[in-house]
Structure formats: C-alpha cells, structure tokens
Backbone as a printed PyTorch tensor [residue, N CA C, xyz], in Angstrom:
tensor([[[ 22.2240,  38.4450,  -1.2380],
         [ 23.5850,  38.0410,  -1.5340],
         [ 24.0780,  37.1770,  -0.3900]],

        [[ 24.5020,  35.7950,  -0.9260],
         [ 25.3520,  35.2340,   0.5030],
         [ 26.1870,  35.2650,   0.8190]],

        [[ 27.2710,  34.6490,   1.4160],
         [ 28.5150,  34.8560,   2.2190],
         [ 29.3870,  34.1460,   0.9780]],

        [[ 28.4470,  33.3270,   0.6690],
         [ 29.5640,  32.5900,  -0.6310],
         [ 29.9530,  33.4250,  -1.9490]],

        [[ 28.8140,  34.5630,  -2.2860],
         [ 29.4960,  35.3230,  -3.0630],
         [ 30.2460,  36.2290,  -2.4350]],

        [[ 30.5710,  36.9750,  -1.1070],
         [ 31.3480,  38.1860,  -0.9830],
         [ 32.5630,  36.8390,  -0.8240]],

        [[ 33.8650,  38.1200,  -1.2870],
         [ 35.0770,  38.1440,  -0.7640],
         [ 35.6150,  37.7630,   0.3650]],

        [[ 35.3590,  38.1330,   1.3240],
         [ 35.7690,  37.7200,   2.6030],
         [ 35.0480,  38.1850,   3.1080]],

        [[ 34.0110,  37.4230,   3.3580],
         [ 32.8140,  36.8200,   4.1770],
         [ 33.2750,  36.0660,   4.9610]],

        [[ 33.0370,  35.5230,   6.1870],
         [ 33.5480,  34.8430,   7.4030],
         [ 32.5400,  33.5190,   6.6880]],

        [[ 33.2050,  32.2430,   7.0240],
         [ 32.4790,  31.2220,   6.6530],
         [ 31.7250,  30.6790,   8.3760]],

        [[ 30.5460,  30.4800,   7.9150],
         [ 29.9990,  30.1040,   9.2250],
         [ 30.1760,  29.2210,  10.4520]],

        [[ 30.0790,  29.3450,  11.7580],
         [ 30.1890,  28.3240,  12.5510],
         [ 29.5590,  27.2590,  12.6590]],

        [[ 30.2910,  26.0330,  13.0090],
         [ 29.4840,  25.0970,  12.5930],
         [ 29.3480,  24.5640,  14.2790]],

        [[ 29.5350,  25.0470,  15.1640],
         [ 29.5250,  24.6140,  16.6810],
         [ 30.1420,  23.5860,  17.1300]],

        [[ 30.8410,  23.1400,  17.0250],
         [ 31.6620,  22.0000,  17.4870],
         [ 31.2980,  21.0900,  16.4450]],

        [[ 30.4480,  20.4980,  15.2680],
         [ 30.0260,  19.8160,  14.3060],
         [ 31.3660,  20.1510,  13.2190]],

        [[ 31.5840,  18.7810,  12.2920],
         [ 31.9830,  19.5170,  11.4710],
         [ 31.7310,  19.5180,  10.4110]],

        [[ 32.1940,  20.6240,   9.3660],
         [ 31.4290,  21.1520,   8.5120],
         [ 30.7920,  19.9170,   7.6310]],

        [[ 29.5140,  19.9170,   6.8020],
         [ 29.7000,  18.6900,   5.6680],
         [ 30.7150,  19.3050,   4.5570]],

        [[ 31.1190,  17.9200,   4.1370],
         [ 32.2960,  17.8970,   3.1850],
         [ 31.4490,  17.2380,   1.8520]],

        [[ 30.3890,  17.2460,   1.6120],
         [ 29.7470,  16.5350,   0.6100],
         [ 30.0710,  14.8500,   0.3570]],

        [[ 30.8260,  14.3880,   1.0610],
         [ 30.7910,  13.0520,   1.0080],
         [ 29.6940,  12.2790,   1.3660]],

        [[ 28.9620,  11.3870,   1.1820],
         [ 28.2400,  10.5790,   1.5980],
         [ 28.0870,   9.7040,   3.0180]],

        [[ 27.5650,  10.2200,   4.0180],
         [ 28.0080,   9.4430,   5.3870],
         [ 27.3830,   8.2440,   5.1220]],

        [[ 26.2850,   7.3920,   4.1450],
         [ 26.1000,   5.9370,   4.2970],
         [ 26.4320,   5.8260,   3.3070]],

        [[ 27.0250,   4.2430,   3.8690],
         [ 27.8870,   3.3340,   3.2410],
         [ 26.8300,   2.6640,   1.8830]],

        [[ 26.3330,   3.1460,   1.1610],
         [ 25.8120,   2.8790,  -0.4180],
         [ 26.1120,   1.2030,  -0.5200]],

        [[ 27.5150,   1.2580,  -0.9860],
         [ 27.6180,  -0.2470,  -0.9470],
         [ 27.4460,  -1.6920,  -0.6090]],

        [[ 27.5450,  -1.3290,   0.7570],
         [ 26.8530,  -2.1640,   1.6490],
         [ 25.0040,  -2.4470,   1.7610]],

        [[ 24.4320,  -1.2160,   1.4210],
         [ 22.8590,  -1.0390,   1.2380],
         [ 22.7050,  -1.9720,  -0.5630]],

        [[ 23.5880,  -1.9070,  -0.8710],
         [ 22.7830,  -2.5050,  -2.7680],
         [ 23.4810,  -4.0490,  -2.4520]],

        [[ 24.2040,  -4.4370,  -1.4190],
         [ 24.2500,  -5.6830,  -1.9250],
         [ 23.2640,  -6.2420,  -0.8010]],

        [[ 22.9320,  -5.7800,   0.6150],
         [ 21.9180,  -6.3590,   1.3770],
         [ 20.2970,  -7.1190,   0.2960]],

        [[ 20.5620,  -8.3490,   0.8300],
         [ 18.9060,  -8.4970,  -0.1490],
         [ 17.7220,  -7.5450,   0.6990]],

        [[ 16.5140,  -6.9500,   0.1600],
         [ 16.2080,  -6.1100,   0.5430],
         [ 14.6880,  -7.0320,   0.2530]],

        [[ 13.9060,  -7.3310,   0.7400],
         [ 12.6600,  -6.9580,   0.5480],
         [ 11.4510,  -6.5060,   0.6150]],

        [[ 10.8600,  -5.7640,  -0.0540],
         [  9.6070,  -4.8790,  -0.2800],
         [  8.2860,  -5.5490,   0.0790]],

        [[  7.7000,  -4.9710,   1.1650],
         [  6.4430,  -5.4290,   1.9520],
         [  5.0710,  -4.9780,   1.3510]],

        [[  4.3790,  -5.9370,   0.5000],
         [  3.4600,  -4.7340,   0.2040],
         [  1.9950,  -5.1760,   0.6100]],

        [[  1.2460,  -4.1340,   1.3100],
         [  0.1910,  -4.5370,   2.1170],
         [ -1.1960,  -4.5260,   1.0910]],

        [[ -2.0730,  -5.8140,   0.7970],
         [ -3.0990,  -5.4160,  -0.1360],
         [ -4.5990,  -5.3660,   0.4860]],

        [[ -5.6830,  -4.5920,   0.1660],
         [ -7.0510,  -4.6610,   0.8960],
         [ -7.6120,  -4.9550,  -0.3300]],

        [[ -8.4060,  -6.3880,   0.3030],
         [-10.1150,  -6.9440,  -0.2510],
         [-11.0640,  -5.9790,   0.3240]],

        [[-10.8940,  -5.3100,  -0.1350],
         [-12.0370,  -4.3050,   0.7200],
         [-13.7860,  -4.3250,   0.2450]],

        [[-14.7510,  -4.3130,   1.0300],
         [-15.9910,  -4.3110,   0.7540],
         [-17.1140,  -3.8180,   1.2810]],

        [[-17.9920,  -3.4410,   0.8550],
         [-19.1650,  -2.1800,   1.8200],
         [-20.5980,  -3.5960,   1.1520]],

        [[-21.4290,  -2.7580,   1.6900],
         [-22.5730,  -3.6250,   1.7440],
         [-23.2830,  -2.3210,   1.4460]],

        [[-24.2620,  -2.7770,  -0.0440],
         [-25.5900,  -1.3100,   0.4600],
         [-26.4180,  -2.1910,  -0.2440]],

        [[-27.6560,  -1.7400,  -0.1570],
         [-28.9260,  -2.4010,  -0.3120],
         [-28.7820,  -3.8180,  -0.4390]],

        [[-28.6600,  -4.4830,   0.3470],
         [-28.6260,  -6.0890,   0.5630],
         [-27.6020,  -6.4040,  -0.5550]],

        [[-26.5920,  -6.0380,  -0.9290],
         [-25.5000,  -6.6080,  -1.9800],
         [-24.1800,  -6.2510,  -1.4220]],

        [[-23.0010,  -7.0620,  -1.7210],
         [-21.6090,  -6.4580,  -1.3600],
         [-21.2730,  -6.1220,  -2.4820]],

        [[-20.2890,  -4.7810,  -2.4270],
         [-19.0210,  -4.5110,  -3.7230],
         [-18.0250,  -4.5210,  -3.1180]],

        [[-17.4280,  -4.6260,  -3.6780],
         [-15.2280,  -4.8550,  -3.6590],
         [-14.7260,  -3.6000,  -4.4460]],

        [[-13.8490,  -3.2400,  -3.9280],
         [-13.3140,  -1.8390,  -4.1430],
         [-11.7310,  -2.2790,  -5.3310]],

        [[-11.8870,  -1.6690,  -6.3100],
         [-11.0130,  -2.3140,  -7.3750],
         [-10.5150,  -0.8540,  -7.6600]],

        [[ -9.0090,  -0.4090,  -8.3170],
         [ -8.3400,   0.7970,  -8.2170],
         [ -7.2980,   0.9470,  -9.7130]],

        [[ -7.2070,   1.5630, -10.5430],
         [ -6.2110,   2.1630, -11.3650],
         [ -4.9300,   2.5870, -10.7540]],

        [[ -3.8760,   2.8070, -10.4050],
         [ -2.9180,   3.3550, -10.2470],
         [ -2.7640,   4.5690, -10.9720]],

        [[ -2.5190,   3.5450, -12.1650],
         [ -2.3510,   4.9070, -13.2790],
         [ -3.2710,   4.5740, -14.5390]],

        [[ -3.0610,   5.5470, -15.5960],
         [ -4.0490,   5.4520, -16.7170],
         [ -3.7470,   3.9440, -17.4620]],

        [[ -2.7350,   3.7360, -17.6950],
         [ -2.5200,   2.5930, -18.3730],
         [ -2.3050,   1.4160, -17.6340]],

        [[ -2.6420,   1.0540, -16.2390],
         [ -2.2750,  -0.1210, -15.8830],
         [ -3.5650,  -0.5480, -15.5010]],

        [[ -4.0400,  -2.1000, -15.2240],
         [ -4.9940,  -2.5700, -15.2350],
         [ -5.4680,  -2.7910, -13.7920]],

        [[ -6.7760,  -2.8690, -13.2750],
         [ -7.5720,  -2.7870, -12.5430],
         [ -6.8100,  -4.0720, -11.4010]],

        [[ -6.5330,  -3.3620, -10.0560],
         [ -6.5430,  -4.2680,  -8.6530],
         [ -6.7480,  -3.7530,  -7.2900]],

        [[ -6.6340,  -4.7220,  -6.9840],
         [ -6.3090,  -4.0130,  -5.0870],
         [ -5.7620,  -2.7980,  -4.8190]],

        [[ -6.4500,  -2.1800,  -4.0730],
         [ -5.9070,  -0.8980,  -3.2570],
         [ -4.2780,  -1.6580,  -2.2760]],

        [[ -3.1760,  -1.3880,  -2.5340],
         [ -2.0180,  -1.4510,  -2.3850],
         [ -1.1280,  -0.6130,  -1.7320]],

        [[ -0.6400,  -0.5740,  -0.3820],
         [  0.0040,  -0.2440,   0.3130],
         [  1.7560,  -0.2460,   0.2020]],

        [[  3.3950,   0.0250,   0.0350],
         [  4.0590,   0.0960,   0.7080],
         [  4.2380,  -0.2570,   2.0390]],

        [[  4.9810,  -1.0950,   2.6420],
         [  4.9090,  -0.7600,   4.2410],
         [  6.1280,  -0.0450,   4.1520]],

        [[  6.0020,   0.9840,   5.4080],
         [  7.2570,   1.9120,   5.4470],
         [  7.9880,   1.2940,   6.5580]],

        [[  9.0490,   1.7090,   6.9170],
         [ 10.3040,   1.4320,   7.6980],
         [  9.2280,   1.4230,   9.4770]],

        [[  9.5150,   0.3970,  10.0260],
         [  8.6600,   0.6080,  11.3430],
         [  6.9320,   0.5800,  11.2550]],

        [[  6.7190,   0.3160,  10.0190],
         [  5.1720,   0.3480,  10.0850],
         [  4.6320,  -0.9960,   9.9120]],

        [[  3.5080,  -1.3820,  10.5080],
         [  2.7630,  -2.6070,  10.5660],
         [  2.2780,  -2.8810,   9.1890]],

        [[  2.1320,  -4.0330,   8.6040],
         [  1.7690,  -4.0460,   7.4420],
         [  0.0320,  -3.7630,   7.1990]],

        [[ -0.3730,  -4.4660,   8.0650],
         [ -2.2040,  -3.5420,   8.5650],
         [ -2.0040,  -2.1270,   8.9120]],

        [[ -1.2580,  -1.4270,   9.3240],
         [ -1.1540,  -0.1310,   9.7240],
         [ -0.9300,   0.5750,   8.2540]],

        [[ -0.0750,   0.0350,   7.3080],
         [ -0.0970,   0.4970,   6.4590],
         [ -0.9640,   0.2250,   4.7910]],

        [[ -1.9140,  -0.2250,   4.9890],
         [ -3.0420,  -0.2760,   4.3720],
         [ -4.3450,   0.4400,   4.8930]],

        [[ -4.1370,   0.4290,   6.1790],
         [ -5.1130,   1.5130,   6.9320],
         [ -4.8550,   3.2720,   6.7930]],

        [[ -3.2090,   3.5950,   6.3270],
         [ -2.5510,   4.6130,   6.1260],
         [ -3.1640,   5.2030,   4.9840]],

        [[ -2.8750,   3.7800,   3.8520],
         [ -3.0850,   4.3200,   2.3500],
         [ -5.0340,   4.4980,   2.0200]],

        [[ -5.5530,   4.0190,   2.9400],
         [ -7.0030,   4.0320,   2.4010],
         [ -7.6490,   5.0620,   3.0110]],

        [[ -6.7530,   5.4110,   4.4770],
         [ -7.4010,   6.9770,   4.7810],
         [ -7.0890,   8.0880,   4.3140]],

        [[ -5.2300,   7.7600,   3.9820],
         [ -4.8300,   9.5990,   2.8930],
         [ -5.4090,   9.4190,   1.9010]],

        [[ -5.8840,   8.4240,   0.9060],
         [ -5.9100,   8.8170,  -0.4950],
         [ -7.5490,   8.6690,  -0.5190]],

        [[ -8.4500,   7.9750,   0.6140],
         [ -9.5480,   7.9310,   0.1870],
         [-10.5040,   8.5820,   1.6650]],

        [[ -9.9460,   9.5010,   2.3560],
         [-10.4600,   9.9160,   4.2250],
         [-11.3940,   8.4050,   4.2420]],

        [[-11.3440,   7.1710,   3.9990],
         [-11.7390,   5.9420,   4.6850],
         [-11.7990,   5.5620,   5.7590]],

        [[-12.8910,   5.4180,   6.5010],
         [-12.8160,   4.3690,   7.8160],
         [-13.5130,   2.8790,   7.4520]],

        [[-12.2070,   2.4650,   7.7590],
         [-12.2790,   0.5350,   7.6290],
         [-11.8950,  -0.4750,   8.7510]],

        [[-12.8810,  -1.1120,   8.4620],
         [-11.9640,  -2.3690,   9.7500],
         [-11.6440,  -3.5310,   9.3130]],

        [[-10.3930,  -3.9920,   9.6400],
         [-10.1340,  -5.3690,   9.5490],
         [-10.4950,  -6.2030,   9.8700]],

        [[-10.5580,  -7.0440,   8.8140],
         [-11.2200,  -8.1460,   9.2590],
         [-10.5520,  -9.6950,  10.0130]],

        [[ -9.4570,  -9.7340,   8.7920],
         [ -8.4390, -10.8250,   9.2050],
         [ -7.9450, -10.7300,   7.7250]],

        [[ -6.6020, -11.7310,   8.4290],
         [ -5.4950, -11.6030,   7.0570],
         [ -6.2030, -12.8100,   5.8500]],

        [[ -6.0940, -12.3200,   4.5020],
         [ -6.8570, -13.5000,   3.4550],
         [ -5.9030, -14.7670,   3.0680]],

        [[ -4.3800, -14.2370,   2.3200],
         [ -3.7170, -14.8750,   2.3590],
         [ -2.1710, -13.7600,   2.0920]],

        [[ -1.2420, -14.5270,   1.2180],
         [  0.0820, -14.2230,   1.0150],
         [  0.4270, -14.2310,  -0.0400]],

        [[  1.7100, -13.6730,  -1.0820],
         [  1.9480, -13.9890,  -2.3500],
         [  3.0040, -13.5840,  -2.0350]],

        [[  3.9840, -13.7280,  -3.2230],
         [  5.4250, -13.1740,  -3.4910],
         [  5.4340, -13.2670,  -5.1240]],

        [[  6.6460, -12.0910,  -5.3800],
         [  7.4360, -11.4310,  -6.8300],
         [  8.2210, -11.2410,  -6.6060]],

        [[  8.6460, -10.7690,  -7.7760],
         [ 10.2700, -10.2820,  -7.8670],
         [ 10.3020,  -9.1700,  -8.8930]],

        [[ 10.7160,  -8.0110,  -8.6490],
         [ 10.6940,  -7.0110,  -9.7950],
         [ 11.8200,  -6.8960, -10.0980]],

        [[ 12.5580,  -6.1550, -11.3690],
         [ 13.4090,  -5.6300, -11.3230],
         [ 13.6130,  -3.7780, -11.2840]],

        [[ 14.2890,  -3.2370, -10.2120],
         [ 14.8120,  -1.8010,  -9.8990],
         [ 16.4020,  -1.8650, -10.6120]],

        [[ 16.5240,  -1.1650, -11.1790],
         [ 18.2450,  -0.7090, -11.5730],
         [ 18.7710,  -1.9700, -11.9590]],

        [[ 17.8560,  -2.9860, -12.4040],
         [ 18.5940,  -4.3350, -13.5080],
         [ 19.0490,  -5.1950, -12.0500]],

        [[ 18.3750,  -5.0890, -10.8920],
         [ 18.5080,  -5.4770,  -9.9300],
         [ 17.4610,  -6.4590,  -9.8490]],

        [[ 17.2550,  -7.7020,  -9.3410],
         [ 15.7340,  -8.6080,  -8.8960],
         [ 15.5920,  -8.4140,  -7.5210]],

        [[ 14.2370,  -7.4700,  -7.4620],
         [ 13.7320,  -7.0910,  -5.9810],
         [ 12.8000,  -7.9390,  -5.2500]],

        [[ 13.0650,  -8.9310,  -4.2250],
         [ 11.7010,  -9.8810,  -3.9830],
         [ 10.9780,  -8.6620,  -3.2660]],

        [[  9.4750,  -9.4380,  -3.4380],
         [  8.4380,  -8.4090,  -3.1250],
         [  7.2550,  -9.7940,  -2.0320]],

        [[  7.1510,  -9.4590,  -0.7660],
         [  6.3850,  -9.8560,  -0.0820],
         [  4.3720,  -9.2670,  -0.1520]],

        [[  3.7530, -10.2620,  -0.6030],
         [  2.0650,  -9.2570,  -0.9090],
         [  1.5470,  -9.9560,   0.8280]],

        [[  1.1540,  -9.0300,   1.4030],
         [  0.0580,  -9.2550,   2.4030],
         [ -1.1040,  -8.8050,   2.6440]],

        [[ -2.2360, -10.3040,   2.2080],
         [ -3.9730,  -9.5210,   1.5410],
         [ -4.6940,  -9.2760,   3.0240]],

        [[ -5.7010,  -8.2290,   3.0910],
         [ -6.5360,  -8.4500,   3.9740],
         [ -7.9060,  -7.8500,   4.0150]],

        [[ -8.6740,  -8.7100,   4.3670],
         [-10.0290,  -8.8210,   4.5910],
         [-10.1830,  -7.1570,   5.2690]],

        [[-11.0030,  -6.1880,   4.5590],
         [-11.6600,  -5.2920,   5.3130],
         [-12.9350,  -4.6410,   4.6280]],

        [[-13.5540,  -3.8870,   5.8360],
         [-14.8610,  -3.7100,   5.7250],
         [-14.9600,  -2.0310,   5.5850]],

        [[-15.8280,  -1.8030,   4.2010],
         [-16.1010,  -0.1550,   4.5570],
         [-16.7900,   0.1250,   5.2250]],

        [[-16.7830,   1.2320,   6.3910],
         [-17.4470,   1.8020,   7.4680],
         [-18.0810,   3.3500,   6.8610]],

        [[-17.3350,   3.9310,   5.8080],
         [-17.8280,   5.7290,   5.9220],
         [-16.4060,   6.2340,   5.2850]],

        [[-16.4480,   7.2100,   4.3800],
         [-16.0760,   7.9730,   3.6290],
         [-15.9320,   9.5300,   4.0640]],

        [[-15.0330,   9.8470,   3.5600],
         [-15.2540,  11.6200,   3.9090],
         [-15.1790,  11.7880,   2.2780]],

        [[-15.2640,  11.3090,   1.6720],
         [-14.3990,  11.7470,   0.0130],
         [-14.5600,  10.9110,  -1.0520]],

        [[-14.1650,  11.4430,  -2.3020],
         [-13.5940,  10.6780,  -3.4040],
         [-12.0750,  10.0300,  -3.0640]],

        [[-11.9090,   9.1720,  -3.7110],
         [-10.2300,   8.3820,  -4.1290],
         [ -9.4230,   9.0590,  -4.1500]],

        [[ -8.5760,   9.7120,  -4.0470],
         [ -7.4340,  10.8050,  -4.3760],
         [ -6.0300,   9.5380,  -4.5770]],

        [[ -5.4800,  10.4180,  -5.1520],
         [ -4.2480,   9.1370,  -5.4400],
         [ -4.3750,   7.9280,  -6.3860]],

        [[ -5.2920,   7.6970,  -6.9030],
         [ -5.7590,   6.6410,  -7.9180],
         [ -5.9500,   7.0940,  -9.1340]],

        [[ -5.7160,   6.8370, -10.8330],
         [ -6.3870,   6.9960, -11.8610],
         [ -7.5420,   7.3730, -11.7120]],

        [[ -8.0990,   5.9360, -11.5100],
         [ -9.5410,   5.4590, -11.2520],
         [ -9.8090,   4.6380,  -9.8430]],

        [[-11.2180,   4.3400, -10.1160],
         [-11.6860,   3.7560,  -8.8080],
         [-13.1940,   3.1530,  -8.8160]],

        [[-13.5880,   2.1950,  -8.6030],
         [-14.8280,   1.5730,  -8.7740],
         [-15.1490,   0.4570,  -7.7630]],

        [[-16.3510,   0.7940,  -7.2400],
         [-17.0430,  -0.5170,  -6.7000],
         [-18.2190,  -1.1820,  -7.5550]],

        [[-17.0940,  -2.6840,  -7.3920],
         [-18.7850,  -3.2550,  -8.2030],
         [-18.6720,  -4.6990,  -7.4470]],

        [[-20.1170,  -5.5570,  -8.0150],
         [-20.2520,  -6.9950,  -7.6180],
         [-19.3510,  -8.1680,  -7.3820]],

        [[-19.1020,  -9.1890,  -6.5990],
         [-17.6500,  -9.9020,  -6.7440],
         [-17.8690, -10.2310,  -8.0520]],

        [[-18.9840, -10.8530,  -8.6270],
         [-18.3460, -11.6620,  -9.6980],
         [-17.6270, -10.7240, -11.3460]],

        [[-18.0570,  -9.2150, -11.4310],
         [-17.7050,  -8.3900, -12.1750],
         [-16.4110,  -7.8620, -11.9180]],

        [[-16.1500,  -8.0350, -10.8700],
         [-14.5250,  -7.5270,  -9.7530],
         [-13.4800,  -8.5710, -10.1670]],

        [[-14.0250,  -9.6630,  -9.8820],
         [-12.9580, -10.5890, -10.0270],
         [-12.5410, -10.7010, -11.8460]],

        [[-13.5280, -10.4200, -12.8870],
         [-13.5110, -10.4990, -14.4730],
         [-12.4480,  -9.3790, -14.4870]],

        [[-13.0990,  -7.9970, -13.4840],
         [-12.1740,  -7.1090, -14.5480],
         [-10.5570,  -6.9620, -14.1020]],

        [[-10.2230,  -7.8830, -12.8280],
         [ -8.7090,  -7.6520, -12.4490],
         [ -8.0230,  -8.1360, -13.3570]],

        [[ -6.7460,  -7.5430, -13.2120],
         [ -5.6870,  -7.6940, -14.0680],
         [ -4.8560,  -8.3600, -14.0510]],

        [[ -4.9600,  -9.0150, -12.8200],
         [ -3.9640, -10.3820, -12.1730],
         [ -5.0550, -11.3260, -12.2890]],

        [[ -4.4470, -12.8690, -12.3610],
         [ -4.7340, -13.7000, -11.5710],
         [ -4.4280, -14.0520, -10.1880]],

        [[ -3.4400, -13.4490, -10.0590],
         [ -3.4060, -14.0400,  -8.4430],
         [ -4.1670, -12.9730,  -7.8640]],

        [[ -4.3870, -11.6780,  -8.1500],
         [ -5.0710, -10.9620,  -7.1690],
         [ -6.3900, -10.7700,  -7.3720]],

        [[ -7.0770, -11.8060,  -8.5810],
         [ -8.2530, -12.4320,  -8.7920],
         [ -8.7110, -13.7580,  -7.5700]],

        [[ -7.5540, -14.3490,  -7.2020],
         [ -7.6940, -15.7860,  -6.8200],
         [ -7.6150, -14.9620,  -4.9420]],

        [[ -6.7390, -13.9930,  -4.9550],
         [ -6.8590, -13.7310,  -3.4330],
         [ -8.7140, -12.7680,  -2.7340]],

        [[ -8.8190, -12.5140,  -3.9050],
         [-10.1680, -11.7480,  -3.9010],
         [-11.2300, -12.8460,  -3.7080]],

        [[-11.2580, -14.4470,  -4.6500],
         [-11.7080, -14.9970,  -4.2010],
         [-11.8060, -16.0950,  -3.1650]],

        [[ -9.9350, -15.8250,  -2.3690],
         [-10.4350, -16.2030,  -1.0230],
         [-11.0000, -15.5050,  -0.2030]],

        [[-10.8090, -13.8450,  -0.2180],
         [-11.4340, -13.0800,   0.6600],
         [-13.3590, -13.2890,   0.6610]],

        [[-13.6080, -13.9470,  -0.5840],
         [-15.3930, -13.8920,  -0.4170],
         [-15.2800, -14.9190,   0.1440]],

        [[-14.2390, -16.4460,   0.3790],
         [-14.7110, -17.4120,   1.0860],
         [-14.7090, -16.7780,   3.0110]],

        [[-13.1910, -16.4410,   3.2000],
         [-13.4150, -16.0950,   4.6780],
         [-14.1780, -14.9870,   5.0530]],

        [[-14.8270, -14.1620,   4.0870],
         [-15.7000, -13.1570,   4.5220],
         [-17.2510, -14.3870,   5.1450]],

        [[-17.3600, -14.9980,   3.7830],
         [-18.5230, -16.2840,   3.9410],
         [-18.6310, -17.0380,   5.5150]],

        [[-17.2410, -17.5020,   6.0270],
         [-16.8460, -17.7290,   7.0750],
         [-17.5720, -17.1040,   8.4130]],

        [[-16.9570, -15.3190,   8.2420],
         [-16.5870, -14.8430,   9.2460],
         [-18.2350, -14.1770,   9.4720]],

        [[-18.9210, -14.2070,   8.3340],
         [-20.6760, -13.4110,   9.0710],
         [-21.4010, -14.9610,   9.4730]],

        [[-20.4040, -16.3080,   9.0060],
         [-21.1970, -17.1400,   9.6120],
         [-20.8090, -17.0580,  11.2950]],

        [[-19.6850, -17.2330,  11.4770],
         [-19.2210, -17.2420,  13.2240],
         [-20.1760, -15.9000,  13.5160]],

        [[-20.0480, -15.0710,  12.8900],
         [-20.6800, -13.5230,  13.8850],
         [-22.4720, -13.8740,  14.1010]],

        [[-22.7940, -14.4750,  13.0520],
         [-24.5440, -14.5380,  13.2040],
         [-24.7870, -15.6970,  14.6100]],

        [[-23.6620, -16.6290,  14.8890],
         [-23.8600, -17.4540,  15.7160],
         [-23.4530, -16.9320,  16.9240]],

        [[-22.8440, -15.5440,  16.9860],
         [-22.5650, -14.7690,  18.5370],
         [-23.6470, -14.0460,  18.3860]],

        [[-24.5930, -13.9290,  17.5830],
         [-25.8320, -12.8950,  17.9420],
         [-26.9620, -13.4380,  19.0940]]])
C-alpha cells in the first residue's frame, strides 16, 4: 500500500528539489520546428574465403527488401563509431574500416513532417564473428555481382558498386607496400 492511498500519509520530501508537477520541462515546440537531421551510417561490408569476396546484404524486417547493414548515429556518436556499434550488438562482429565509399541524402516523412536523412557508406572488412545476425529478419553473404541484383535500392546498389571500385583501389596501394 502507498502513501497515496492512506489518508494522511505524509507526502514525501523532496530535499530542497521541487516536487514534479507533471509539466513538461522541454520546450516541445521549439524541438518540432528545429530542422532536424537524421545521420545514418551504412557498411559495404566484405570477408574473403576461399579466394572469393561476399558482401553482407540484411532484411530489417520480413517484408522489406534486401540492403546495407544500417546504423542510426546517436547523439555524440561518430558516424563510423556507430556502424561499428550496430555490427558488433546485433552481429558480436569484428570489422575494420576501410575508408568512407561515398554519401547520399532523403527525406522521410515522421508525423506528416519531411525528415532530411544524411546516408554515410563505408568500406569495411570482416575480421571474425562470435555469432549469428541478431536484430535482422534475415541475413546473407553472397558474390558482388548476386548482391548488387538482389538490393532493393538503386542507390544502395550504385554505392556497393563504388565500394568494389575503392576496395579494387585500396588492395592495389596495399600490394605495393608489401
């Protein structure tokens, strides 16, 4: 039983604070008219096994179509930090970056609102697994050229195939530091 059902129950101290009054201490209003936009971090991601690469392609949910493993950036977080976030909670992944592929932008609508949406792609490499996918529908690695057929975008078809050009790039510079 709490103090709020007895009778005269002493209402609690609040220590020099004062009590909440259920009002809202942020200003709401001011937050919906700020333009706001949404950072979202994407991985070309790719492993190498028996002399072939695959690209790591992802479901969200049951009904939406095959892309990039896709990050949020949160408040204070790096947009590489937070693609490195989402591929170790949902998949215990160790990856390294490689370099950024390219950029995109959208606009969604939230609450009949148009939300711009910032995409930032990047080149990374699978190192080792502890696990299955967690957090995904689905999940599949396959060949670029079967990866790029089954996405569901074009643009995140076209950023996949810049990531095979600067991947092409980047084992050429590395074979010439060997």
């Amino acid at each position: 039983m709490g103090w709020q059902s007895r009778p005269n129950a002493r209402v609690p101290k609040t220590r020099g604070r004062k009590p909440y009054t259920g009002s809202n201490p942020v200003p709401t209003a001011n937050i919906m008219k700020k333009e706001t936009t949404i950072l979202i971090s994407a991985a070309c991601l790719f492993k190498e096994s028996k002399g072939k690469q695959y690209w790591l392609l992802v479901k969200p949910s049951e009904d939406s179509a095959w892309e990039l493993p896709r990050a949020t950036v949160r408040k204070g977080e790096s947009s590489v930090r937070a693609i490195l976030r989402v591929l170790g909670e949902m998949g215990g992944m160790t990856v390294k970056v490689l370099e950024e592929v390219g950029r995109g932008s959208a606009t969604i609508n939230i609450n009949n609102r148009s939300v711009p949406q910032k995409f930032l792609y990047y080149l990374l490499i699978y190192k080792a697994s502890a696990g299955e996918l967690i957090g995904f529908d689905d999940s599949k690695w396959l060949e670029y050229a079967k990866a790029v057929k089954e996405m569901g975008s074009k643009k995140e078809a076209s950023q996949l195939r810049e990531a095979k050009q600067v991947l092409a790039k980047w084992e050429k510079q590395n074979l010439k530091k060997r």
